[in-house]
Structures are given as C-alpha cells and as structure tokens.
C-alpha positions as CSV (number, residue, x, y, z in Angstrom):
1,X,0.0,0.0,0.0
2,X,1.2,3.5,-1.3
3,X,1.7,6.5,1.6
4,X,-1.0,7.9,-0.9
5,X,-3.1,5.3,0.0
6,X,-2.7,5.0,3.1
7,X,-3.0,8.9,3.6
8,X,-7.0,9.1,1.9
9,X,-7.4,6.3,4.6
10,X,-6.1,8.4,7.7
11,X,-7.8,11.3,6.4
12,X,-10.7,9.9,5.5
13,X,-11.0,8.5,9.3
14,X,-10.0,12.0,10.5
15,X,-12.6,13.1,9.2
16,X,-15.6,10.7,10.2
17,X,-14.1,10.8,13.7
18,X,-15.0,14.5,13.6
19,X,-18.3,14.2,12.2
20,X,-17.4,16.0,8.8
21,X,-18.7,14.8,5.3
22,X,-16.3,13.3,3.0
23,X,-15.2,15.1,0.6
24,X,-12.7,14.2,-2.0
25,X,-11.7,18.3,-1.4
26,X,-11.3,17.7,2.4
27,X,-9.5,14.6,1.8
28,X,-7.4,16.9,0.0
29,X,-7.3,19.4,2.4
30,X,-6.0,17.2,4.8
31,X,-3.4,15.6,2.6
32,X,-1.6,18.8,1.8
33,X,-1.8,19.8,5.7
34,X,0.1,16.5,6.0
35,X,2.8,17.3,3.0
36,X,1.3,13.8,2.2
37,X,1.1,13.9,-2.1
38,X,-1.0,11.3,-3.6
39,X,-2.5,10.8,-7.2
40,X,-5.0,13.1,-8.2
41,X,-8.0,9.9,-8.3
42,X,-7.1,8.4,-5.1
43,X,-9.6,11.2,-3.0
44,X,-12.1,11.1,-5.3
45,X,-12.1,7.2,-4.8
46,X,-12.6,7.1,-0.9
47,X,-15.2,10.0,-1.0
48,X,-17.1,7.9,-3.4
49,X,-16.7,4.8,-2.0
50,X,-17.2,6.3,2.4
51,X,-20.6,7.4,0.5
52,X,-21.9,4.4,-0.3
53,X,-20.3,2.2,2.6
54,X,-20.8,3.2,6.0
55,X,-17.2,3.6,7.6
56,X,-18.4,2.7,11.1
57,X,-19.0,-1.3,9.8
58,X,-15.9,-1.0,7.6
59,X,-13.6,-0.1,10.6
60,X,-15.8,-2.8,12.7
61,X,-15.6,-5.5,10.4
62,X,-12.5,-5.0,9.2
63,X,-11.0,-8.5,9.8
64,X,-14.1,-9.9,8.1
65,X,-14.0,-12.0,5.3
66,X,-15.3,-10.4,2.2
67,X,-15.0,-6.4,3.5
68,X,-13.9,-3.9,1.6
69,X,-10.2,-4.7,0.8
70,X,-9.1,-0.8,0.6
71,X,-10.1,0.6,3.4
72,X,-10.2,-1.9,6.2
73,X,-6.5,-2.9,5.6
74,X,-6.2,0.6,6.8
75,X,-8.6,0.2,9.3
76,X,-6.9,-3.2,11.0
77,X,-4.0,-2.1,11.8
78,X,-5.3,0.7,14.4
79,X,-8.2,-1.8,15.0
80,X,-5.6,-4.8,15.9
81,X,-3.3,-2.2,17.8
82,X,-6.3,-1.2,20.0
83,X,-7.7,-4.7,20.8
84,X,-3.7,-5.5,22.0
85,X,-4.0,-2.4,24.0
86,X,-7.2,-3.6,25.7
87,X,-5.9,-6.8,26.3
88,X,-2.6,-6.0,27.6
89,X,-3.9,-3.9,30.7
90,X,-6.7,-7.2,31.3
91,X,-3.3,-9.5,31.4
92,X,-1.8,-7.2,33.5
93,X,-4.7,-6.9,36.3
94,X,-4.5,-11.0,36.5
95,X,-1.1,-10.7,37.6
96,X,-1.6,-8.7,40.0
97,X,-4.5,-10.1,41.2
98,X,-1.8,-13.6,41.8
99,X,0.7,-11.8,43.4
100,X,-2.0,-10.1,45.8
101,X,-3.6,-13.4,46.4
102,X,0.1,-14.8,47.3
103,X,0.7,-11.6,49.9
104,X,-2.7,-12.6,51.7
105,X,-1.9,-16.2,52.1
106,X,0.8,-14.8,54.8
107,X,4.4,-16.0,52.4
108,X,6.2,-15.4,49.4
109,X,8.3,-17.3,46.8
110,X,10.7,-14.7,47.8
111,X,10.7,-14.7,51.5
C-alpha cells in the first residue's frame, strides 16, 4: 500500500471521527496539511466509496471476510493495535491479582 493510499485512509478516518462529510476536497485538504502527495484519483475514490459504505461497519468489520479490501487494511492495523492495548492492561490486572492473592496467604516465593 502506497503512503498515498494510506493517507486518503487516515484522512478519511480524520474526518468521520470529527463528524465531517467526506469530501474528496477535504480529503485533499487534509493531505496537503500533512505534506502527504498522492494521485489526483485516489480522494475522489474514498469520498465515493465512504458514500456508499458506512465507515463505522468497515472499521468494525475489518478483519471480516469479504470487507472492503481498501479501506479496512487501513482500518486493521489501528483496529488490531487497540484490541492489544485492551488486552494487555486485562493480562496485567490477573497478575496482579496472583501476586495479591500470594501476599494474603501470609508468604512469598521470595521470602
């Protein structure tokens, strides 16, 4: 996937996040804010194809069979990252939850 690519995606998101219509101009917008350069089709693409799709489904279903191959590659990534995020604090509450359980039986392994 080109930075182009990946830069309609980002933007695109930016911009659904913040409740703003996409726009292959705002997609735009964003991308020259960014320095990002891209070919002059790809924001016309994602406006078109955030109109007919609704991005909420294609950022939840992303690592569904059959979604839309362009955007939720961009959308697992950031998807994947968060569900490791939520997991990782869950793992680390167990562990704790051990070693507390250890404290109130009265010893330690390292006592």
């Amino acid at each position: 996937m080109s930075s182009g690519e990946l830069g309609c995606i980002y933007a695109s998101l930016i911009l659904h996040d913040d409740g703003i219509p996409i726009t292959a101009e705002k997609i735009s917008t964003l991308l020259k804010a960014a320095d990002v350069t891209v070919e002059s089709y790809w924001p016309s693409l994602f406006a078109k194809l955030t109109q007919s799709k609704n991005v909420d489904d294609l950022v939840l279903n992303a690592g569904a069979a059959g979604g839309a191959a362009v955007v939720s590659a961009g959308g697992a990534a950031p998807a994947a990252a968060g569900a490791a995020a939520a997991e990782a604090p869950a793992e680390a509450k167990k562990e704790e939850a051990k070693e507390e359980s250890d404290d109130d039986m009265g010893f330690s392994l390292f006592d």
